[in-house]
C-alpha positions as CSV (number, residue, x, y, z in Angstrom):
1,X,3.2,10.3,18.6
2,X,4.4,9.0,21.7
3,X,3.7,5.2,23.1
4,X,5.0,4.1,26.2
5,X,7.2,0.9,26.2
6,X,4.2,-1.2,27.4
7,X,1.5,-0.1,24.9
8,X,1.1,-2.6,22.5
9,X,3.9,-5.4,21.7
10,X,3.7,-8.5,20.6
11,X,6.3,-10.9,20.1
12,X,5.6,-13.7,17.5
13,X,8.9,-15.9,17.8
14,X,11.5,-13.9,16.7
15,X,9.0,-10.9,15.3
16,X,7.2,-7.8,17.1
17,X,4.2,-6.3,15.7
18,X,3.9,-3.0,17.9
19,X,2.8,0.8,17.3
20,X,5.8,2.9,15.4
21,X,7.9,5.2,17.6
22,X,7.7,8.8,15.7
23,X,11.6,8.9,14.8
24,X,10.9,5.4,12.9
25,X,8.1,7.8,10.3
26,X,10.4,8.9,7.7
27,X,11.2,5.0,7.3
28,X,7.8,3.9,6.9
29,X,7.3,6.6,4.3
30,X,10.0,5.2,2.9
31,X,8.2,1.6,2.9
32,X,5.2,3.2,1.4
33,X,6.5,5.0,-1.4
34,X,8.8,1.9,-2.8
35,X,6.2,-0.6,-2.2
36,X,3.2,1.9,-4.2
37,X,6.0,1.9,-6.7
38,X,6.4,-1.7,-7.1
39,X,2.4,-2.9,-6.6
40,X,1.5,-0.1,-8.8
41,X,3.1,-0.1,-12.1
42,X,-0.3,1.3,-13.7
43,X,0.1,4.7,-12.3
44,X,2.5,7.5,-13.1
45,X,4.9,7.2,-10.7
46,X,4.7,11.0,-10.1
47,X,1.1,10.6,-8.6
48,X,3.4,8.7,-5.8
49,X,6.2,10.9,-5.3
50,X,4.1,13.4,-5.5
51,X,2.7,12.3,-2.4
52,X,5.4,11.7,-0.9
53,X,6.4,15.2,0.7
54,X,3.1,15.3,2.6
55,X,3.2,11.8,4.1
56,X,4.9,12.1,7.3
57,X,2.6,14.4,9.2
58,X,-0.2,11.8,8.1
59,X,1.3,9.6,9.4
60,X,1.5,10.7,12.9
61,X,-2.0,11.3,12.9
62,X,-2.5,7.2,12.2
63,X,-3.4,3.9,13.5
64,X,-0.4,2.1,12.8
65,X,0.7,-1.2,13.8
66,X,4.4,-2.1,12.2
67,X,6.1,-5.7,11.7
68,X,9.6,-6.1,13.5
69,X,12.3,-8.7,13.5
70,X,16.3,-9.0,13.8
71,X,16.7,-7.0,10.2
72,X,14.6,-4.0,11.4
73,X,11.0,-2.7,10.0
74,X,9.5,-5.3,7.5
75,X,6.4,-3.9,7.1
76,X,3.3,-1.7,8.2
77,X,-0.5,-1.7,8.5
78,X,-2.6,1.7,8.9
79,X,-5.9,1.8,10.4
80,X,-8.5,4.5,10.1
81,X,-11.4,3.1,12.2
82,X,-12.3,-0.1,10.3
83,X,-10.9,0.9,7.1
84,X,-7.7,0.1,6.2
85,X,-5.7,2.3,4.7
86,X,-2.7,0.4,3.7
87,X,-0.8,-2.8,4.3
88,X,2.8,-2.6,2.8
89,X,5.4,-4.6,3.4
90,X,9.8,-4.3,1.9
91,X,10.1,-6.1,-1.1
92,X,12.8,-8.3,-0.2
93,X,10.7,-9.3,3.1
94,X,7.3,-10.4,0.8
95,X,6.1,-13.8,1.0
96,X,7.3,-14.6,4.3
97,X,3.6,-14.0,6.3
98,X,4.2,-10.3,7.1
99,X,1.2,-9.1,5.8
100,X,-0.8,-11.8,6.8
101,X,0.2,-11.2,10.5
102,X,-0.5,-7.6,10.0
103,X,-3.7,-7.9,9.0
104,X,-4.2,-10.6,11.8
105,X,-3.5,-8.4,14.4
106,X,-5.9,-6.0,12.4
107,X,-8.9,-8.7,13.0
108,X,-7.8,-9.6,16.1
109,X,-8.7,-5.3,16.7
110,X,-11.9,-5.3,15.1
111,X,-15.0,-7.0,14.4
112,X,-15.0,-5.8,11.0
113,X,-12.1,-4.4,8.5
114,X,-12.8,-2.8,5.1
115,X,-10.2,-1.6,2.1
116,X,-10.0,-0.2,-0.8
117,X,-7.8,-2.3,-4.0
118,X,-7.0,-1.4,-7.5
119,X,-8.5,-4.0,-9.6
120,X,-5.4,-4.2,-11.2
121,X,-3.5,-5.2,-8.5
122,X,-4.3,-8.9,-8.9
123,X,-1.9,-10.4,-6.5
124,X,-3.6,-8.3,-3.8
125,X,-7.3,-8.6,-4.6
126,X,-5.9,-12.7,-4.5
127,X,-4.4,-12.1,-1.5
128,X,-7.4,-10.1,0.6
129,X,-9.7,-13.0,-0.9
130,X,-7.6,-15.5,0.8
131,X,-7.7,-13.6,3.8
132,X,-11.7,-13.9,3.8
133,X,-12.5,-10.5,2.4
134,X,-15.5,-10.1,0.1
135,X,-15.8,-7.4,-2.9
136,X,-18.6,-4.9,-1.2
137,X,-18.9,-2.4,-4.3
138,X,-16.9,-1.1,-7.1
139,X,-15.9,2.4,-7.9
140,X,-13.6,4.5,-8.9
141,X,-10.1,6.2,-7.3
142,X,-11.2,9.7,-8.3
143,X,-6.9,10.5,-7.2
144,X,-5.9,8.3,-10.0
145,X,-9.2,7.5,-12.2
146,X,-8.4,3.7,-11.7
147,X,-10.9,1.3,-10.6
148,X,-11.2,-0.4,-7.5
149,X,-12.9,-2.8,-5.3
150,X,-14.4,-1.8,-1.8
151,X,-13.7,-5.3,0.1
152,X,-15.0,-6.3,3.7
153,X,-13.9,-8.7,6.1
154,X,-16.3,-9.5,9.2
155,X,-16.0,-11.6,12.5
């Protein structure tokens, strides 16, 4: 994954929301793996790590936009058409509108977003619902046998 310096940033006061450069991958795995672990108390936490190993080279094959500012990567969005695939952001850097920029920049990319979110992930299904998502369907995560909401957000 290669982006030229001009591709896609954005500065938002003292914040960037840009594409990753590829050396900046094994840090966003990092992201991902710590914030599954903290969102998602309700599965093993071996269904994560074991994960984990296989994540990088999926991740260069992503959409992904990542948040940016004086202490380094804050946060990351992946697209996969208009599904998104995951919104994470540090734990120390939660509350502070990363994700909501994220997925701004998300709607401001398409004219309709969906997601997938555990059901028991309340603060997230609040979250998305703020964000003017809509539940869609239920089913279930046939990775972890949990149940989840299929959630849509439209222009």
């Amino acid at each position: 994954m290669c982006y030229a310096e001009s591709e896609y940033h954005r500065w938002e006061g003292r914040r960037l929301i840009r594409k990753p450069h590829a050396s900046e991958l094994p840090e966003i795995a990092e992201i991902w793996l710590a914030a599954n672990l903290d969102a998602h108390s309700f599965i093993a936490p071996s269904y994560w790590k074991g994960h984990f190993a296989g994540l990088v080279p999926q991740l260069e094959q992503a959409e992904l936009l990542v948040y940016e500012d004086a202490g380094g990567l804050r946060g990351f969005l992946g697209l996969d058409g208009d599904l998104i695939a995951g919104l994470f952001v540090r734990r120390e850097a939660r509350g502070r509108g990363i994700g909501r920029a994220l997925l701004d920049e998300a709607k401001g990319r398409r004219e309709r977003l969906r997601l997938h979110v555990y059901r028991k992930n309340a603060g997230a299904v609040r979250f998305y619902r703020r964000e003017g998502f809509s539940v869609l369907e239920g089913q279930t995560d046939p990775g972890t046998g949990e149940a989840e909401s299929v959630m849509v957000w439209h222009v």
